[in-house]
SEMISE-799826 format. One record per residue (C-alpha): residue in three letters; z, x, y. Coordinates in steps of 0.05 Angstrom, whole numbers, padded with zeros to 5 digits, always signed. Layout:
N
alaZXY
...
// end
This chain:
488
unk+00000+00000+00000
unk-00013+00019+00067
unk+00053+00023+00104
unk+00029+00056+00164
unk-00024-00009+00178
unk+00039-00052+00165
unk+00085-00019+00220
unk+00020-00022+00269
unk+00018-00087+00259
unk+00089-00100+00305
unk+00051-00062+00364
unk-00014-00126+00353
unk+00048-00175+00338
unk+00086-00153+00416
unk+00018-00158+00453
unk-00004-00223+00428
unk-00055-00193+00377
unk-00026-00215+00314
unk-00019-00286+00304
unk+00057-00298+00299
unk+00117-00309+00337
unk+00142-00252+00394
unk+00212-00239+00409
unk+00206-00284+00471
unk+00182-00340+00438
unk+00243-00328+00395
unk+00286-00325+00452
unk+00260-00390+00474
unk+00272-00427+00421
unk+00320-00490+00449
unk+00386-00508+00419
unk+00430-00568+00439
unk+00492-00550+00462
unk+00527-00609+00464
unk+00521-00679+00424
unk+00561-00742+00425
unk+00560-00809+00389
unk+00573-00879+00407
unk+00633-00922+00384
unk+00600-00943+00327
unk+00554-00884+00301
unk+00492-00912+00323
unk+00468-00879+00381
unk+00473-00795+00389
unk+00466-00770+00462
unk+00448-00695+00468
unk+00434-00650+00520
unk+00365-00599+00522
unk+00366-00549+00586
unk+00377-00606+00646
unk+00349-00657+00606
unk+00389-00723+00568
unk+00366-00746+00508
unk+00386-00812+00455
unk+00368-00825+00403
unk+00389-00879+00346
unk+00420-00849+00280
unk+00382-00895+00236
unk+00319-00875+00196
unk+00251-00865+00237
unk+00282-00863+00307
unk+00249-00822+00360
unk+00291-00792+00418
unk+00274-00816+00495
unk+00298-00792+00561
unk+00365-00821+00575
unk+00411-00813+00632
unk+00465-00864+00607
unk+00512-00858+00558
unk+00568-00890+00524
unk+00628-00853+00556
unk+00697-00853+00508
unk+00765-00851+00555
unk+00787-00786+00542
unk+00855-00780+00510
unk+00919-00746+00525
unk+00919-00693+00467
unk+00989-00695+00422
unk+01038-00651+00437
unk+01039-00597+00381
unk+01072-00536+00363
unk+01045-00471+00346
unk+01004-00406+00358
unk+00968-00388+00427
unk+00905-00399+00382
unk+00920-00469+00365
unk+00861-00516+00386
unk+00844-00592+00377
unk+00901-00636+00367
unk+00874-00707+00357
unk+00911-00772+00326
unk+00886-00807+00261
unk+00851-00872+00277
unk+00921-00894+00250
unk+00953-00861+00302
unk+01002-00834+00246
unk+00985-00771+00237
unk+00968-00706+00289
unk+00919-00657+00260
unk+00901-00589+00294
unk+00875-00520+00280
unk+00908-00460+00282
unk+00921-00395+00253
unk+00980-00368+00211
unk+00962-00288+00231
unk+00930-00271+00300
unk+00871-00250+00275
unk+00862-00293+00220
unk+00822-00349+00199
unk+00834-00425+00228
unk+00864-00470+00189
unk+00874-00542+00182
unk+00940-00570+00200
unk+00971-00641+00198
unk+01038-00672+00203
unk+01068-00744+00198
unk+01093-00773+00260
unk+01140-00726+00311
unk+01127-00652+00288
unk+01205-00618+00282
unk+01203-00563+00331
unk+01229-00508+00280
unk+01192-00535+00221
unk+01145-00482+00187
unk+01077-00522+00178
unk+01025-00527+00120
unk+00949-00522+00127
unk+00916-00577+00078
unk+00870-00525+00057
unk+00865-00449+00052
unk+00797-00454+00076
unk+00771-00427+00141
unk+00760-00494+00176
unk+00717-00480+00247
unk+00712-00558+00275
unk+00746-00627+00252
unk+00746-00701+00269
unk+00782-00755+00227
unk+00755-00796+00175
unk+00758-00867+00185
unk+00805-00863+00134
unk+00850-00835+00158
unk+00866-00796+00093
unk+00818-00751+00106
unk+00769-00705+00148
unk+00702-00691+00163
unk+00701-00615+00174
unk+00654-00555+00186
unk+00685-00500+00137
unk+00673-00427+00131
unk+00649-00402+00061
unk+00615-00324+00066
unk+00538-00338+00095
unk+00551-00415+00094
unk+00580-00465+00142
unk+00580-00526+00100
unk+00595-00597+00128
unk+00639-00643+00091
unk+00701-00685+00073
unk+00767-00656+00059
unk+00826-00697+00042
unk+00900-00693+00051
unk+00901-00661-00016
unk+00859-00598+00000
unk+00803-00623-00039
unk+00729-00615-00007
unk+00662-00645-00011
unk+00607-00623+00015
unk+00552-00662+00041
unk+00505-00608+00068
unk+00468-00568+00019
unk+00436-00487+00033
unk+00464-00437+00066
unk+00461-00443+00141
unk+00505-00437+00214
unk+00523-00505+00235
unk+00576-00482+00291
unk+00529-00482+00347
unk+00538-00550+00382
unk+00602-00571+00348
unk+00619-00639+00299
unk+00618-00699+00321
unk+00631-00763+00277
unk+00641-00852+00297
unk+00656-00897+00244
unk+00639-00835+00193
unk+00571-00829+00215
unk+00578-00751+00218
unk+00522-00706+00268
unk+00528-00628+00278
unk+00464-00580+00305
unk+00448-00530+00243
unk+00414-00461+00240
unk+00380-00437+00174
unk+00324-00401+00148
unk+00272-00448+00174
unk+00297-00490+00228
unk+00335-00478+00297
unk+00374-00530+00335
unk+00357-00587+00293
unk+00410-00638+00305
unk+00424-00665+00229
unk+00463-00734+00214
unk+00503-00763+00160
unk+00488-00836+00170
unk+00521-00904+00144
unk+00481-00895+00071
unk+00515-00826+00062
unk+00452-00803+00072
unk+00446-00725+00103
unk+00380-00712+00140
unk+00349-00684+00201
unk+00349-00730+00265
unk+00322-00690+00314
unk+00285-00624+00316
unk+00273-00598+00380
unk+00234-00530+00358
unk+00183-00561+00319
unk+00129-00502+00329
unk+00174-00459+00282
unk+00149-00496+00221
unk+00076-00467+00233
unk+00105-00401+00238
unk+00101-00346+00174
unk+00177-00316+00174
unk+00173-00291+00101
unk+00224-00304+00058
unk+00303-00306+00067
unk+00363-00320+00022
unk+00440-00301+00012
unk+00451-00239-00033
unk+00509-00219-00066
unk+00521-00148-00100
unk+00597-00115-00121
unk+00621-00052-00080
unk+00651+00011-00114
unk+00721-00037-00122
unk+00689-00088-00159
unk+00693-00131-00109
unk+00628-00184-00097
unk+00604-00182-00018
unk+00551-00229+00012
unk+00499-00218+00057
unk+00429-00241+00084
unk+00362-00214+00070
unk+00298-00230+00103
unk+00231-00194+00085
unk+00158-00205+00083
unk+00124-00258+00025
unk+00104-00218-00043
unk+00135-00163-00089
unk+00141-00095-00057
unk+00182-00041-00037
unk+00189-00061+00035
unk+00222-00009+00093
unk+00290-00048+00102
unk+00325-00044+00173
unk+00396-00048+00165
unk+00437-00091+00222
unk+00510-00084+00198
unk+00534-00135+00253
unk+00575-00169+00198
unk+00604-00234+00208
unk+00534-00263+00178
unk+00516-00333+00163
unk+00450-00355+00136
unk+00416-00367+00207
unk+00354-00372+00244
unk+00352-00294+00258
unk+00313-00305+00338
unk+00364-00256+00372
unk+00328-00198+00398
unk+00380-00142+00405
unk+00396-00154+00328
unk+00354-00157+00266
unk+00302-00211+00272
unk+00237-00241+00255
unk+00203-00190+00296
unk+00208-00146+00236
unk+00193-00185+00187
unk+00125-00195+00217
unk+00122-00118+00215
unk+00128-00117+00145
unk+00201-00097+00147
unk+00253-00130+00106
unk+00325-00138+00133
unk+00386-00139+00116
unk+00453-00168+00141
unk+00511-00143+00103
unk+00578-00174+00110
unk+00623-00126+00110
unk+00687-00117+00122
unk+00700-00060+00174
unk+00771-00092+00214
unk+00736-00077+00283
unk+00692-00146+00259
unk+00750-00182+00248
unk+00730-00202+00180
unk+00795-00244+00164
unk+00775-00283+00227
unk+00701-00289+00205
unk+00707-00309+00122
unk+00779-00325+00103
unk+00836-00274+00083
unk+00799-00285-00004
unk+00737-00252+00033
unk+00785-00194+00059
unk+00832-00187-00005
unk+00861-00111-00009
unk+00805-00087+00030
unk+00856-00077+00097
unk+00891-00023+00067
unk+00839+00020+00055
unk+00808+00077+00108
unk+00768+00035+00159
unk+00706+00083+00152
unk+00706+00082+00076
unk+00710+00012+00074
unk+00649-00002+00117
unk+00606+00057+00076
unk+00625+00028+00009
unk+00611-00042+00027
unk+00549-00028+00067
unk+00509+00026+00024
unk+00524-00014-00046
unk+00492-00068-00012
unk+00431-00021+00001
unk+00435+00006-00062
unk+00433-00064-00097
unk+00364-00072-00059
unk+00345-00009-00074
unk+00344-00025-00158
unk+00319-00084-00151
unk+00256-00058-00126
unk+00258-00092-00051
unk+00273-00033-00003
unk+00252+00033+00000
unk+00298+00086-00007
unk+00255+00141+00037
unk+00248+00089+00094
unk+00311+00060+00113
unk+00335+00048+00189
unk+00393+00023+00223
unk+00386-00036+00290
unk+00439-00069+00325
unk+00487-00081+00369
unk+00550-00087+00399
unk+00602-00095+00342
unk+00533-00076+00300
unk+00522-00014+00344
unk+00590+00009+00335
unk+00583+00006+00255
unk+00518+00053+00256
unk+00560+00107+00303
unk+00611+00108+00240
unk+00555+00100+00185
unk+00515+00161+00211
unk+00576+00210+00200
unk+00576+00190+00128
unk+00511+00193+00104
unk+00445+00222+00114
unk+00399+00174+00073
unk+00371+00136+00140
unk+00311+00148+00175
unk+00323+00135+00247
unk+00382+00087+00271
unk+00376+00049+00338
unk+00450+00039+00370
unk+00455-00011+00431
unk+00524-00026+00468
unk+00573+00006+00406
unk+00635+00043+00415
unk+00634+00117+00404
unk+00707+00130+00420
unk+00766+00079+00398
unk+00824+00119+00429
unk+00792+00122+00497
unk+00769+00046+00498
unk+00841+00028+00479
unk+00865+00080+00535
unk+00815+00038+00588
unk+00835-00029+00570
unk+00903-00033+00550
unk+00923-00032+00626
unk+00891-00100+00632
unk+00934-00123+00567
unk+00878-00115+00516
unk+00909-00109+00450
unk+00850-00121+00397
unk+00836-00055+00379
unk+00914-00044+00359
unk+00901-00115+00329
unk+00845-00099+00278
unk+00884-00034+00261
unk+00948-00076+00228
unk+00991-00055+00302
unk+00980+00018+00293
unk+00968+00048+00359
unk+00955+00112+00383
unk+01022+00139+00389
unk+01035+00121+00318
unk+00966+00136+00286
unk+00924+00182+00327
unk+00892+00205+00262
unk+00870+00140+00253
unk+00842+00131+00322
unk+00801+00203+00312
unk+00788+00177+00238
unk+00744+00107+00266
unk+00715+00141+00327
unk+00644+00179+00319
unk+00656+00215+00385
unk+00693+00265+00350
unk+00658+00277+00287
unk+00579+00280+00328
unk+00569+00350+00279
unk+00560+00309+00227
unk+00505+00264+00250
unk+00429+00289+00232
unk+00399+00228+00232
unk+00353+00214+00294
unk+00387+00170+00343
unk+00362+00124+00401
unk+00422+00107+00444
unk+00411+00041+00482
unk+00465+00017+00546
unk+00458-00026+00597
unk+00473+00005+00665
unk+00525-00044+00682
unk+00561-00061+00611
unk+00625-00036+00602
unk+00615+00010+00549
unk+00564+00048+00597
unk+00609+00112+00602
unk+00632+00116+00524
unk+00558+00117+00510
unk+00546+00170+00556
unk+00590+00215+00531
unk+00580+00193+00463
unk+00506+00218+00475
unk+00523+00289+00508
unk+00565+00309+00456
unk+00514+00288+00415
unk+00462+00332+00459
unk+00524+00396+00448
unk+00528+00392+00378
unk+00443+00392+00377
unk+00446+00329+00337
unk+00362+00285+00346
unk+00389+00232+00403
unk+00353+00196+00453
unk+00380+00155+00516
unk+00356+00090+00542
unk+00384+00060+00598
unk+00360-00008+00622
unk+00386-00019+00705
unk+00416-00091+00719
unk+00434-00098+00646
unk+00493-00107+00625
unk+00520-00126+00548
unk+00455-00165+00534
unk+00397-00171+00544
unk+00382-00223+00600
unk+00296-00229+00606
unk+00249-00246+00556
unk+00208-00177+00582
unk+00273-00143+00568
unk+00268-00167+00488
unk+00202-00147+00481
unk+00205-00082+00515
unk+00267-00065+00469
unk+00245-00089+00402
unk+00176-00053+00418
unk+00221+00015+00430
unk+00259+00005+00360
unk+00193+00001+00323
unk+00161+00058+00363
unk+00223+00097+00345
unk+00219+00073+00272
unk+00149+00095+00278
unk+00159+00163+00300
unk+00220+00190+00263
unk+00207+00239+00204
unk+00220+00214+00137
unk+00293+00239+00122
unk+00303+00296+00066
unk+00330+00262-00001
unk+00400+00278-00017
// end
């Protein structure tokens, strides 16, 4: 096969050439941000850009421009006790029972809480379930719940009674967070994410029936994305993992970029500054591996199960193991190629590659944007504003305690072991501006293969559809460019 026609291809794809989706038309893609029902489930009211929208939740309905809706009296919430992370308290249609979510750990998952009448101020609650629950409403039931849980790559919709017991009533793999759950006489509505739709606003109507309602991204149906599905694979502990892989149609060995942003659900991958569609279209597969570095919060993310007796193991070790035996897995089942492997992300993502890239030597070229280089000096600059996550990911050690630790998780001071070609991307005005700087020059010291790219007015994101394309177009150049790595 002709890999070096394939990777052309992205440069065709990025000026219009190839017939397929950009990264601004990704961008673009429209997602409703809110959505509310009537009294009686019949009517949905959502909200594109400026524009209203109803539709009726019955079969066949088509959405019109609406300004009016059915407006619910807001209610005084229930006074509950608990956590500064509690959220949500709401009254069963019985008005016997307060439900809420909250968290037993700081950073861990939210659960489902609910108590009979007048909570006791001392009493030590119970969540109904052990399962990562991210929105509620009540049942008509009043026994019961219709939830959004958290389960690895999948955000499934359902019932859960008083009894822990759940029922789903979505089916596949997919984010369905984005515009919240809303349910009226238990018709049940939520916007879902997955690996052929965006924004489509799905309904559980008064048959029990689950189905899409609206889909405001229709175009994405005549697009080619390849294929995409959950994987699963055991790290050097045994221990099964999940993550998401997207790649071109057919059987091949396919150059795999690598975006170990974690926290992964089965999504619509649009977002430019992480792995995406983009690639695909190149003839790249990708791959989203769910790891568990703490600096992702992975508690938070897939439920303390997901976690087990990962936290007490080295922070750097932990995110190798879990992220190269997912590579690996790929790797022997004939879907990437082990000479042309790459790194992309960002943010939390960014930060992984720093630490990946002082383990091993096995990628091609890595493209960093917005990571952390050094730990101990981004604690040292926030903790006078009361920032105490890094210290909170790290089980309360600090520096004082644990400075190995801190040296241990930060790639600033271990740059002599990084040979792998490295494009450094900041924005001028993000926060992390100054760690990245420095993070490249001892980089340039040490004579380690790095390259800076600053984009002015930027800060964290990206914030122009030019701005996409111009950085996705400089990973694949990149890509492109760098050398084929020695095998070791």
């Amino acid at each position: 096969m002709n890999h070096g026609l394939r990777l052309g291809c992205v440069l065709a794809l990025l000026s219009g050439m190839c017939v397929a989706q950009s990264p601004s038309q990704l961008q673009a893609l429209r997602v409703p941000r809110t959505i509310e029902l009537s009294f009686d489930g019949s009517r949905l009211w959502y909200k594109l850009g400026q524009n209203s929208w109803e539709v009726e939740t019955g079969p066949n309905s088509r959405p019109k421009r609406s300004d009016k809706r059915e407006v619910v009296p807001a209610e005084k919430s229930p006074a509950v006790h608990g956590t500064p992370r509690l959220s949500s308290p709401r009254k069963s249609p019985d008005r016997n029972k307060v439900a809420y979510l909250d968290a037993e750990q700081p950073y861990g998952p939210l659960l489902l809480f609910c108590h009979f009448g007048e909570q006791k101020e001392r009493s030590t609650p119970r969540p109904v379930s052990r399962m990562p629950i991210i929105d509620f409403q009540w049942a008509l039931d009043s026994n019961s719940f219709w939830v959004i849980a958290a389960d690895g790559a999948d955000e499934p919709v359902g019932r859960l009674d008083l009894n822990g017991r759940f029922e789903p009533i979505t089916q596949g793999a997919a984010m369905r967070r984005a515009g919240g759950l809303v349910a009226a006489a238990d018709v049940v509505a939520w916007v879902q994410s997955d690996d052929s739709h965006h924004g489509t606003i799905w309904v559980r109507d008064r048959t029990g029936r689950s189905r899409v309602l609206v889909d405001p991204n229709p175009a994405i149906a005549r697009w080619n994305l390849g294929t995409q599905e959950v994987v699963r694979w055991k790290n050097g502990h045994g221990e099964e993992l999940q993550g998401i892989l997207a790649k071109p149609a057919g059987r091949a060995r396919f150059p795999l970029v690598v975006d170990p942003y974690s926290s992964w659900r089965n999504r619509f991958l649009h977002i430019p500054v992480l792995g995406n569609y983009a690639f695909v279209k190149a003839g790249f597969a990708v791959f989203f591996p769910d790891h568990r570095a703490p600096h992702t919060f992975p508690a938070m993310s897939f439920g303390e199960a997901y976690v087990g007796t990962s936290k007490d193991r080295d922070p750097v070790d932990l995110l190798t193991d879990d992220v190269m035996t997912g590579i690996n897995a790929l790797v022997r089942s004939g879907i990437a190629d082990p000479d042309r492997l790459f790194l992309y992300s960002s943010s939390n993502g960014a930060s992984a590659i720093n630490q990946l890239l002082t383990q091993t030597r096995v990628f091609r070229a890595a493209l960093s944007h917005g990571g952390v280089s050094n730990w101990l000096g981004y604690y040292q600059t926030r903790r006078p504003l009361g920032d105490e996550t890094i210290p909170g990911f790290l089980g309360g050690r600090k520096p004082d305690d644990s400075p190995e630790l801190y040296h241990r998780i930060s790639p600033l001071f271990h740059v002599d072991k990084i040979v792998t070609p490295l494009l450094l991307v900041i924005g001028e005005k993000d926060t992390r501006f100054d760690d990245t700087m420095r993070f490249y020059q001892a980089l340039r010291r040490a004579g380690s293969p790095v390259s800076l790219v600053t984009y002015p007015d930027e800060g964290h994101e990206l914030s122009t559809a030019a701005r996409a394309e111009q950085h996705v177009r400089k990973a694949v150049e990149f890509f492109r460019s760098s050398a084929p790595s020695t095998k070791r």
